[in-house]
Residue frames as qw, qx, qy, qz and C-alpha x, y, z in Angstrom:
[[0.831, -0.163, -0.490, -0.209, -1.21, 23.03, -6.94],
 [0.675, -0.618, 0.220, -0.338, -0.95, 21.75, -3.68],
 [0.479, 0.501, -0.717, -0.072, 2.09, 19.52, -3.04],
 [0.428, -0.192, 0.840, -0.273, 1.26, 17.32, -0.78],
 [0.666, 0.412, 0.210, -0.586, -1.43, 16.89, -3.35],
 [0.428, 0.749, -0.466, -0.196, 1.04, 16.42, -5.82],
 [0.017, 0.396, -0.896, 0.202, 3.25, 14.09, -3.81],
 [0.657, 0.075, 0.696, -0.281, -0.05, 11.55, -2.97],
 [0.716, 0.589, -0.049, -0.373, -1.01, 11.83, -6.93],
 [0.357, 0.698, -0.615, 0.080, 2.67, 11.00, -7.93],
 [0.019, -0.317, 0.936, -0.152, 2.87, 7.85, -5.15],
 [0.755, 0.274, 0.479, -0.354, -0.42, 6.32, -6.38],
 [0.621, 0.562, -0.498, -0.223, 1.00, 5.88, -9.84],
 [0.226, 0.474, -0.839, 0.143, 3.69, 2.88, -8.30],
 [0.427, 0.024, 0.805, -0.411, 1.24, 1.60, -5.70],
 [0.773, 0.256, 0.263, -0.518, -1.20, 1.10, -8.03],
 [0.720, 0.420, -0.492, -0.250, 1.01, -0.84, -10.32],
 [0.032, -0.238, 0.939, -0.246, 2.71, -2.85, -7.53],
 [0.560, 0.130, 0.484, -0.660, -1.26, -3.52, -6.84],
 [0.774, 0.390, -0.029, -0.498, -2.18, -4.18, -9.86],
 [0.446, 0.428, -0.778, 0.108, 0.74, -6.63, -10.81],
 [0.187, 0.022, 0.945, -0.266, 0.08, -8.61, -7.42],
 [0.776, 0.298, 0.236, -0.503, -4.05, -8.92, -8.88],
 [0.658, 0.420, -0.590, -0.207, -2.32, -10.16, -12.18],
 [0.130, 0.298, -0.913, 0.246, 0.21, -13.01, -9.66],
 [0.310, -0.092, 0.869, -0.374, -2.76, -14.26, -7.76],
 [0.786, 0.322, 0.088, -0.521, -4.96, -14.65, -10.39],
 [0.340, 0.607, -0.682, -0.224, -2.35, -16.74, -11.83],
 [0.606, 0.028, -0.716, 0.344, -1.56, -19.26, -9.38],
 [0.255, -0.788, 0.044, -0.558, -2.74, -18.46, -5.55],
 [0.654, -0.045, -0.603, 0.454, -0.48, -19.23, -3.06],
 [0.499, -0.728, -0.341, 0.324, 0.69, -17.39, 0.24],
 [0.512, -0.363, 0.134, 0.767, 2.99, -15.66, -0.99],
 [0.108, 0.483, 0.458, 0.739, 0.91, -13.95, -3.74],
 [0.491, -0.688, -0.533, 0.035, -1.57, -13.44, -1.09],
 [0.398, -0.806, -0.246, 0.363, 0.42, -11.63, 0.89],
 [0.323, -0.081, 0.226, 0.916, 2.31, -9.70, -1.46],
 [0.179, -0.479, -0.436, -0.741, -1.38, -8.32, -2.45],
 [0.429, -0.745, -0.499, 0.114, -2.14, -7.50, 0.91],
 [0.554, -0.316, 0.077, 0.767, 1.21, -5.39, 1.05],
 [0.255, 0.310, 0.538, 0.741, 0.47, -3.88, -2.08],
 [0.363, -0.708, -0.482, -0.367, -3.33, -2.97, -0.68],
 [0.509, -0.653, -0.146, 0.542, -1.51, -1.34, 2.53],
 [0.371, -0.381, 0.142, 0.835, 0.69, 0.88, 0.42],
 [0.193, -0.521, -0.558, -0.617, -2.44, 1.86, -1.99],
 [0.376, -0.781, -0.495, 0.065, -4.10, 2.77, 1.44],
 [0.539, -0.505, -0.061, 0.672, -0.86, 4.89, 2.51],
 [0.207, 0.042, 0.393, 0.895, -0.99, 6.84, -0.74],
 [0.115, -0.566, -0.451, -0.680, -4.65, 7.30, -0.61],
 [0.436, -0.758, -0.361, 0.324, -4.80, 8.73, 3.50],
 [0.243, -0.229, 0.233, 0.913, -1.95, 11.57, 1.80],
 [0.059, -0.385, -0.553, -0.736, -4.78, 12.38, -0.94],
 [0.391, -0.619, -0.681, 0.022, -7.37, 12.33, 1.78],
 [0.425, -0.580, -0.145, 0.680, -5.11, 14.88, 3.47],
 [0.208, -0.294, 0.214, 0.908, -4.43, 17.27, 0.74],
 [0.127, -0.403, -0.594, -0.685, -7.82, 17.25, -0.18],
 [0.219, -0.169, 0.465, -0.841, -9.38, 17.68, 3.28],
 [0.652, -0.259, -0.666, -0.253, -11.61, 14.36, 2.91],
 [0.755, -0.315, -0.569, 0.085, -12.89, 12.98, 5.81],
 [0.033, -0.715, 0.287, -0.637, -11.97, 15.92, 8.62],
 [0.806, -0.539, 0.079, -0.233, -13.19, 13.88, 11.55],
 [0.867, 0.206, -0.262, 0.371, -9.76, 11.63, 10.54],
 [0.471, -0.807, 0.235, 0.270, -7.60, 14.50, 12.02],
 [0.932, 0.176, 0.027, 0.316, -4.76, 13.97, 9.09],
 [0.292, 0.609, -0.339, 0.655, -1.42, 15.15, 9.96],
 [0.368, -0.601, 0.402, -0.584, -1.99, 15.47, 13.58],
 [0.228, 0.242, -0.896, 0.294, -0.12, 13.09, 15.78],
 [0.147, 0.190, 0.871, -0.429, -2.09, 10.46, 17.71],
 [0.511, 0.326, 0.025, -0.795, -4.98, 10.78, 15.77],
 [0.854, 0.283, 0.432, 0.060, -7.12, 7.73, 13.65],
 [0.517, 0.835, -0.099, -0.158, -5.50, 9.15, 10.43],
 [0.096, -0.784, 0.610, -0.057, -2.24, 9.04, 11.84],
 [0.412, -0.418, 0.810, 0.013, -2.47, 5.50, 12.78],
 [0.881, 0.430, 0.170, -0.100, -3.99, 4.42, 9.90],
 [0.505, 0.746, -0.431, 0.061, -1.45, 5.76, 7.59],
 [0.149, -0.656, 0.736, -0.079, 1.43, 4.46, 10.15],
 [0.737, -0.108, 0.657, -0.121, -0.12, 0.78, 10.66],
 [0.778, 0.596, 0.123, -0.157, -0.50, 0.76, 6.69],
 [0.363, 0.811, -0.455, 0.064, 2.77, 1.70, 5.68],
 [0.391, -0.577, 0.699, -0.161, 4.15, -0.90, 8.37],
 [0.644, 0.108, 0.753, -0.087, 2.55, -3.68, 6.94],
 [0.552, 0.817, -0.064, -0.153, 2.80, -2.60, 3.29],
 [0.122, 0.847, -0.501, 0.126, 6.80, -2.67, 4.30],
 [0.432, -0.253, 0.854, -0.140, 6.80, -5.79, 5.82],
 [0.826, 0.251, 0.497, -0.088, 4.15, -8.22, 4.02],
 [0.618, 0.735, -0.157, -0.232, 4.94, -6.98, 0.33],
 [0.298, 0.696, -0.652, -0.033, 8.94, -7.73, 0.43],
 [0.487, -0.406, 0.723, -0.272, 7.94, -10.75, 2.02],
 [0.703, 0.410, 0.310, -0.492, 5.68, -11.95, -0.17],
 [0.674, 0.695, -0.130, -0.213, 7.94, -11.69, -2.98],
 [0.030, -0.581, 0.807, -0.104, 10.81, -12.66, -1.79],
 [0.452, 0.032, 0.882, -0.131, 9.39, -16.30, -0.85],
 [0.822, 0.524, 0.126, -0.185, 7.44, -16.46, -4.20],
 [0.466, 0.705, -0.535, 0.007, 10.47, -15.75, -6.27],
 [0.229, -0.616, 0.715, -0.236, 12.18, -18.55, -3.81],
 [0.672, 0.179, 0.707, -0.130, 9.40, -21.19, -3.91],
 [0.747, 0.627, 0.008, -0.221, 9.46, -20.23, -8.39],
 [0.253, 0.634, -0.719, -0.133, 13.11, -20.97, -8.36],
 [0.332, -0.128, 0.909, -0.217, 12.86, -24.40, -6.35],
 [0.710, 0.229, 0.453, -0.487, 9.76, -25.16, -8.64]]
């Protein structure tokens, strides 16, 4: 088996529960801070599934792996904002559930 293959299969398992856990928070209660912890979530579900894309050879026109390419900056712009909105997200729920 292919390991990049391996390695996108293996980091969809976490994204999809961080994913699926923020569907569960904003159905709950929707605030900003769910909100954007399920936008995070949906960035780092995108970042695991441009690796699958790659180690399956989806979409060729993407260029994945190769530097300055759409692919590339998908994956990079995802993973930035996956890294930034998610720990934000939660961090200021969990802040605004303690104060509540």
């Amino acid at each position: 088996m292919n390991v990049t293959l391996l390695k996108a299969l293996l980091a969809l398992v976490p994204t999809g529960l961080l994913f699926s856990g923020s569907v569960v928070l904003i159905s709950r209660g929707k605030t900003v801070w769910s909100f954007l912890q399920l936008i995070g979530a949906a960035c780092l579900v995108i970042v695991a599934l441009t690796h699958l894309f790659e180690a399956l050879d989806m979409f060729p026109w993407m260029h994945w792996g190769v530097e300055d390419s759409l692919g590339h900056y998908l994956d990079l712009s995802s993973a930035v904002l996956g890294l930034a909105l998610f720990p934000t997200g939660y961090l200021l729920h969990a802040l605004a559930t303690q104060h509540a």
